[in-house]
C-alpha positions as CSV (number, residue, x, y, z in Angstrom):
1,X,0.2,-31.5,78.7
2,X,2.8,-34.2,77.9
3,X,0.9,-35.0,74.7
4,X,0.3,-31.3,73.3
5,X,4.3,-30.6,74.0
6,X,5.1,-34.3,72.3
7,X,2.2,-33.1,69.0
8,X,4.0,-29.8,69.0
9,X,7.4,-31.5,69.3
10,X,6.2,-33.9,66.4
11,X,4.8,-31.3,63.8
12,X,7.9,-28.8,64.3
13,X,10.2,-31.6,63.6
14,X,8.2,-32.3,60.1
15,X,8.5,-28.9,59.4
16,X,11.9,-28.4,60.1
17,X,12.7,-31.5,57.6
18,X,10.1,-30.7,54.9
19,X,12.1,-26.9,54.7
20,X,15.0,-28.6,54.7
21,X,14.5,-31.6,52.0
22,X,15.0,-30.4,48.4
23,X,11.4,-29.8,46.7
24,X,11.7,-32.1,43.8
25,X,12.0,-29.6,40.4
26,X,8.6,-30.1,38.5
27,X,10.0,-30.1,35.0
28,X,7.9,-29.5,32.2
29,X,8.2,-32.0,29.0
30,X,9.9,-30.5,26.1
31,X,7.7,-29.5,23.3
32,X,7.5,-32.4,20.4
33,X,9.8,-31.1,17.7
34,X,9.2,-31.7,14.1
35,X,11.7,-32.7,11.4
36,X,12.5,-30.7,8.7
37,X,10.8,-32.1,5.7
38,X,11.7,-31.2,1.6
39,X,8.7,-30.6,0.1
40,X,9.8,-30.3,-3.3
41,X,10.6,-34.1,-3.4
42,X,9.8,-34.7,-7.0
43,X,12.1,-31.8,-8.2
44,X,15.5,-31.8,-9.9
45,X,16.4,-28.7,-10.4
46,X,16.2,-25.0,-8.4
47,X,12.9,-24.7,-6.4
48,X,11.8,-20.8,-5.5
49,X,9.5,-18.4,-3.3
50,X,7.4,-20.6,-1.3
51,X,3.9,-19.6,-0.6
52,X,2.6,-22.0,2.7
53,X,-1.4,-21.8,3.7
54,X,-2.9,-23.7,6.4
55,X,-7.1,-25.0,6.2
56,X,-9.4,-25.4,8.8
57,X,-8.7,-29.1,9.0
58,X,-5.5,-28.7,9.5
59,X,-3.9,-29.5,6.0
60,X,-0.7,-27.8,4.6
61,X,-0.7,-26.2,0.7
62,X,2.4,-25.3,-0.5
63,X,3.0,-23.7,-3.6
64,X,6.4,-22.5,-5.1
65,X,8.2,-21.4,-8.4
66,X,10.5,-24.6,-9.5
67,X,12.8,-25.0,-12.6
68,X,12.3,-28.6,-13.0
69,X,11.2,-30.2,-16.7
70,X,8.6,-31.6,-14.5
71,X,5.5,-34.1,-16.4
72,X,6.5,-32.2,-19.4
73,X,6.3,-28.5,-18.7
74,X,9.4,-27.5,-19.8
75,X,12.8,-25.7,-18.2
76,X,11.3,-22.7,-17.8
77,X,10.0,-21.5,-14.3
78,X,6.8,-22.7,-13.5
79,X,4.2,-22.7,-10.4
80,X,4.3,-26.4,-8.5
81,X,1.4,-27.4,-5.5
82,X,1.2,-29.6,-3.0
83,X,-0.8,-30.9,0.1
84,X,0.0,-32.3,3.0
85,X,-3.0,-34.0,4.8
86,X,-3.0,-35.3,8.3
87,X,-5.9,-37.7,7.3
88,X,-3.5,-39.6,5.3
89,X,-0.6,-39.0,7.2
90,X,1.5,-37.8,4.3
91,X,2.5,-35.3,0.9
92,X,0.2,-35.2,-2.7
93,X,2.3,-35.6,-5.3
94,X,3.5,-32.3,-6.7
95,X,1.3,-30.9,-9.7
96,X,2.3,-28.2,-12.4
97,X,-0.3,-25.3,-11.6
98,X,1.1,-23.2,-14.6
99,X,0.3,-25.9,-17.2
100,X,-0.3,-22.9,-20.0
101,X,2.7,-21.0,-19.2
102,X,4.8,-21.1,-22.2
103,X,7.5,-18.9,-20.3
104,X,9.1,-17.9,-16.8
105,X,6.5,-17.8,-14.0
106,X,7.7,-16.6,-10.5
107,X,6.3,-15.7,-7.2
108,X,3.0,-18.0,-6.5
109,X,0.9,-16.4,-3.7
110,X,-1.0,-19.0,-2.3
111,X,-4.7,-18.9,-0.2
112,X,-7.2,-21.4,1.3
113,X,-10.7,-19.7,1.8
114,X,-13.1,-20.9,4.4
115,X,-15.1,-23.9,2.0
116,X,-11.3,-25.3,1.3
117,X,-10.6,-23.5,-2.3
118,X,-7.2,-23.4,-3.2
119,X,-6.2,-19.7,-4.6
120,X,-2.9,-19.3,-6.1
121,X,-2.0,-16.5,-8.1
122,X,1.8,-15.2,-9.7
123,X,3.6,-13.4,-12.2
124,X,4.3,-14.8,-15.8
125,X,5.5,-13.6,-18.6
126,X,3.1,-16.2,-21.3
127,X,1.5,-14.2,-24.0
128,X,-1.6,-15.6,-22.5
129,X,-4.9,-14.6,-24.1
130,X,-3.3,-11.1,-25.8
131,X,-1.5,-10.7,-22.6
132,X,1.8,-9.7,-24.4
133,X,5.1,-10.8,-23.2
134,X,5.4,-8.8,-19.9
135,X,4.9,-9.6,-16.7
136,X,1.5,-10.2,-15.7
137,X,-0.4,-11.4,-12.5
138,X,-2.6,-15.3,-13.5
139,X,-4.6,-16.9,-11.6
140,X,-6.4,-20.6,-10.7
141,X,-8.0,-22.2,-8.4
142,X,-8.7,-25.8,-7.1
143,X,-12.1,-27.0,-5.4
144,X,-11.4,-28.6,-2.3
145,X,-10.7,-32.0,-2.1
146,X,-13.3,-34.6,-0.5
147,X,-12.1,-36.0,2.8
148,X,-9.4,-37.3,3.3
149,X,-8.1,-37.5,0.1
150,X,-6.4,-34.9,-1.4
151,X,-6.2,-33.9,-5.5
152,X,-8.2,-32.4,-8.0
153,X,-8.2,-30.4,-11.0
154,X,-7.3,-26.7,-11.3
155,X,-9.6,-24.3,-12.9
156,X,-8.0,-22.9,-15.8
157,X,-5.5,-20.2,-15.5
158,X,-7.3,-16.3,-15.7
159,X,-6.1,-13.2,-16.3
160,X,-6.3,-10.8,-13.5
161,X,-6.7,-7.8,-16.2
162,X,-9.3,-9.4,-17.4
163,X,-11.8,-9.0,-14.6
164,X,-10.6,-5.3,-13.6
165,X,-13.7,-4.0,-15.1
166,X,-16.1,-6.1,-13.0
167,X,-13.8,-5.5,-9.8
168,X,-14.3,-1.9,-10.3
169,X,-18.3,-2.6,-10.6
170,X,-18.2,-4.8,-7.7
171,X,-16.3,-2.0,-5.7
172,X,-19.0,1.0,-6.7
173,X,-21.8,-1.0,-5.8
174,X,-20.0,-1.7,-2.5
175,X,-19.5,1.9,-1.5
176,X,-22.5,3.1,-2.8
177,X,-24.5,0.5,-0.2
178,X,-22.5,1.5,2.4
179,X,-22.8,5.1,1.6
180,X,-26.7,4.7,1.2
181,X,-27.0,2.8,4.6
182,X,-24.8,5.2,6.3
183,X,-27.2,8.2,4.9
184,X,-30.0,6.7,5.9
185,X,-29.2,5.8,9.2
186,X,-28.1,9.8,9.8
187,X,-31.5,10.6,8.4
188,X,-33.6,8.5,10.6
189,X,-31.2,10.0,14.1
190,X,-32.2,13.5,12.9
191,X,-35.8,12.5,12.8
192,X,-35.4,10.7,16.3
193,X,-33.9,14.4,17.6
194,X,-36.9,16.2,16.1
């Protein structure tokens, strides 16, 4: 009986000293912060309305509107790019996208599809092919860059105007599939009732 009073006496006394002891604080490590990086290294003058897009493989496309007299394009606005790529651990060199813009070009909206294509489209005022001087949405593109470097050359500049007609094609034909298939399926379910 001594032994089961002197266990008893034993495992209350560690009991009463683990409640008593201070659990040791479980602290969770602070997420890694990252640095605020410019971008825009190359520029000298105003930089504008960033557009950021992020690819499958993890690399960074920024495109923005920038006043600089950059590699000759003159002090007007125009639409700068650039990568960052973890493969390489660092920033492309900046490139003009708006090389035919003649005048002020604002607003870039930029867009990475699922292959890697670089979209980037914005306002301009360039009398580009018959465009007039108004404000009027271009567009370009760039093929994704092989692994893992990143460049390559942007598909001229087009003129969003320009393909309305086929974008109204392409969206008839769209709604007249759907429209047929959804007609067709009804059709079939009232034969299945019959």
């Amino acid at each position: 009986m001594k032994g089961k009073s002197l266990l008893s006496t034993l495992l209350l006394a560690v009991l009463v000293v683990a409640l008593l002891t201070p659990a040791a604080e479980v602290v969770a490590p602070p997420p890694p912060v990252n640095l605020t990086e410019v971008v825009s290294t190359e520029s000298t003058n105003d930089s504008y309305w960033a557009s950021l897009a992020v690819d499958s493989t993890g690399k960074v496309h920024v495109a923005w509107a920038d006043l600089t007299d950059y590699l000759g394009c003159g002090p007007d606005c125009d639409i700068f790019y650039k990568c960052y790529s973890p493969a390489i651990g660092g920033w492309t060199t900046t490139k003009v996208v708006s090389t035919e813009s003649t005048d002020d070009s604002f607003s870039p909206s930029l867009a990475v599809d699922s292959t890697g294509k670089v979209h980037i489209a914005w306002e301009d005022k360039t009398d580009w092919a018959g465009s007039g001087t108004d404000y009027d949405i271009f567009y370009k593109w760039l093929p994704p860059p092989p692994t893992p470097t990143v460049g390559g050359v942007w598909v001229p500049v087009d003129k969003f105007g320009l393909l309305a007609p086929y974008i109204g094609l392409a969206s008839t034909i769209l709604v007249a599939t759907v429209a047929t298939a959804i007609y067709v399926k009804h059709v079939k379910r009232r034969k299945e009732k019959q």
